[in-house]
Structures are given as structure tokens and as C-alpha cells.
N, C-alpha and C positions, 0 to 999 in steps of 0.2 A: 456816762453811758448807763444804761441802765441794764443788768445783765440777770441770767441764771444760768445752771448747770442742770442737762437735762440727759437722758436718755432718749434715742430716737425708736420709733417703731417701725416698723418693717414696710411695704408699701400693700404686702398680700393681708395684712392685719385692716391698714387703715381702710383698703380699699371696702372688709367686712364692716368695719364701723360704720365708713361713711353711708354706705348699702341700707345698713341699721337708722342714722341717723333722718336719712330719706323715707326711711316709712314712719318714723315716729314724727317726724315733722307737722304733718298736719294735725296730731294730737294736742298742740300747744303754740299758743303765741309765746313764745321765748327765743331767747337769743341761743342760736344753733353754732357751735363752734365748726371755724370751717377745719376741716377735716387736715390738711396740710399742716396747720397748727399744733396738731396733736403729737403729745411728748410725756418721757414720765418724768416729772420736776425731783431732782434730788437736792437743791437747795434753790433756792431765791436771794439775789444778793441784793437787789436793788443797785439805785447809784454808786457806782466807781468811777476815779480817778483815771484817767487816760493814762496818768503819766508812772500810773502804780500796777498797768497792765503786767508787767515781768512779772512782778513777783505772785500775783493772784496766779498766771501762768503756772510759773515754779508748782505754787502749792498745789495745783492740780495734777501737774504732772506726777507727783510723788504721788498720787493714789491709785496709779497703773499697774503697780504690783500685784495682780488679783488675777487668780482664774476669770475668764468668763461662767457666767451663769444663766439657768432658765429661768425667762420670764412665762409668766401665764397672764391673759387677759380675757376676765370671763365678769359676768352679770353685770346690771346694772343695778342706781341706787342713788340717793339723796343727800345732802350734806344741806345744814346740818343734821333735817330727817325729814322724813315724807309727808310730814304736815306742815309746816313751812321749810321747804328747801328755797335753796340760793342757790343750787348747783347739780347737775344732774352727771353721772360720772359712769366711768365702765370700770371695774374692778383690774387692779393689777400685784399681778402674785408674784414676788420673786422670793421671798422667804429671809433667812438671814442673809445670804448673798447681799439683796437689794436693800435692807436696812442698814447694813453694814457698812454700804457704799456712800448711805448717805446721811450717816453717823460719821464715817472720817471726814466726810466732806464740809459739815460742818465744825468740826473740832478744829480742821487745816484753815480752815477762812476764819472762825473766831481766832484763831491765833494770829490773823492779818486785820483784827480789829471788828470786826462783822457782827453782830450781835445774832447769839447762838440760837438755834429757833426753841420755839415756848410748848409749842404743837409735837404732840405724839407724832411720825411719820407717818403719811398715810395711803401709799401712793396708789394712782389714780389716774383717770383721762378724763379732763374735762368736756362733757358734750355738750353740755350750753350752760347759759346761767340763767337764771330766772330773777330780774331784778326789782318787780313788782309783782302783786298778788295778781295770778288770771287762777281762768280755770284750768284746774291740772286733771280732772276724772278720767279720760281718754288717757292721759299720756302713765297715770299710776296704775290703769290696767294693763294697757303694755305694756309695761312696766311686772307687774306682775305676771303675765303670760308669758313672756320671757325667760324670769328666776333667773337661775344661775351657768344662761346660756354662753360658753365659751365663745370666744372670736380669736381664737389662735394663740399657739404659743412661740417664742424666739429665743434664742443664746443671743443678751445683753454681750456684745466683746469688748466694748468702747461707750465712752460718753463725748458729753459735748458742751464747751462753753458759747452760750448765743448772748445777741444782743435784741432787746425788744422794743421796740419805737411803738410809742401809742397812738393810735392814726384815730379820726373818727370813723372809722369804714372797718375797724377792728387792730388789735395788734397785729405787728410786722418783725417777723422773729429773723433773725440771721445767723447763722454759724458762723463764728470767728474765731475756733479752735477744736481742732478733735482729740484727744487722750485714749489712747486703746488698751488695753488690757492684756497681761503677759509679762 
């Protein structure tokens, strides 16, 4: 299976995003992530073993020991940057909290074999990708007209391990464990 461990968003956040995503639309031919989708990725595991589900379990379970904490998700922005982006994102702030969360997380899984990631954390909501050069001039002034407008904030209580099947029609996420926090 192919899995990650994610944070979910709230429905009154996504519903702002989505709202968001429907006016910048016609700014750009790119692939628009569908809104349901959306999540803050604290690790990426790729392929696992079915038969090694317990213990990935286990080791997630042991990172629930945590207060909850506040997320913030405000502006938008480029990866790897606004003259050639691959990704177009909405910022997501939770401070040490959310780095923290997802520093144990991968420390807990490289000790289950997982190779530790390379990448500074950076979390984030993917709102589309851009996988060939079009024109972007519409979509980088809204972009800019924008700046560093808020779309709500939540008390992260709980994560979540999914599973992601790759469909031609886009990925297809599932929940197939929650972990709460406390």
C-alpha cells in the first residue's frame, strides 16, 4: 500500500480554499487539486507491507502524547518559486507544535526502516500542480493581490494514517487509522 500520515483540515477552512481555488481557476491552465484532497502531509511513507501494518500502527500510536495545537493557514505561493513553479500552495503555520509532530514522526518510522526525509519540513496545502510551462501572468497577480491573506485557523487534536491509490482521474486518499492527541 501506498500510505502517509497527514493532518486533516477542517470543512469551514476547505470550504474558504475551495471558494479561493474557483476564482483563481480560470487564471491558469493547471491541474487544480480537488479540494477533498486537501491535507497537511507530516510524513510520506510510500510502499508498505500489509503484513507490517501493527507495528507502523504501534509507532504512530506512541506520538499522541502531545497537547493539541494551533494551526494557521494563510497566503499563497510557489515551490520551487514563482518563475518556474511545480506547485502552487496555501501556507500552513503551526510553529514548533507542527514541526515537532513531524520530526517524531519521522524519527518513529526511520526506526521502522523508512528512509528519514532529506527536505527541510515545510508544510503546506497543495492547490495544484503545474506540470508543464503555460502561462502563469493572471494566476502570479492573484497571486499577488492576495499576499498573505488568511483562510482560517484550527486546533490540530489528531492525525491520520491514509492510504493513496493513483487513479488517472487523480489520487484517491483514504483513512485507515486516526491517532488523537492527549
Amino acid at each position: 500500500m501506498r500510505l502517509f500520515v497527514a493532518i486533516d483540515i477542517p470543512d469551514d477552512i476547505l470550504k474558504t480554499i475551495g471558494d479561493l481555488i474557483e476564482r483563481l481557476r480560470p487564471t491558469a491552465p493547471i491541474r487544480w487539486s480537488p479540494v477533498a484532497n486537501l491535507h497537511v502531509t507530516t510524513k510520506f511513507i510510500g510502499w508498505w507491507q500489509d503484513e507490517r501494518m501493527g507495528e507502523l500502527d504501534a509507532a504512530l500510536r506512541r506520538l499522541t502524547g502531545r497537547p493539541p495545537f494551533l494551526v494557521d493557514v494563510r497566503g499563497i505561493g510557489f515551490f520551487p518559486n514563482a518563475r518556474s513553479p511545480r506547485v502552487l500552495w496555501a501556507g500552513v503555520y503551526g510553529a514548533e507544535p507542527l514541526a515537532a509532530l513531524a520530526s517524531d514522526t519521522d524519527r518513529a518510522l526511520a526506526a521502522l526502516g523508512l528512509e528519514p526525509e532529506k527536505r527541510a519540513f515545510s508544510p503546506h496545502l497543495t492547490l495544484a500542480r503545474i506540470k508543464e510551462p503555460v502561462p502563469l501572468d493572471r494566476l502570479h497577480a492573484a497571486a499577488a493581490r492576495l499576499g498573505d491573506a488568511g483562510f482560517g485557523s484550527f486546533t490540530a487534536d489528531r492525525f491520520f494514517l491514509y492510504r493513496s491509490v493513483l487513479r488517472p482521474s487523480g489520487s484517491q486518499y483514504t483513512k485507515l487509522a486516526e491517532y488523537i492527541f492527549g
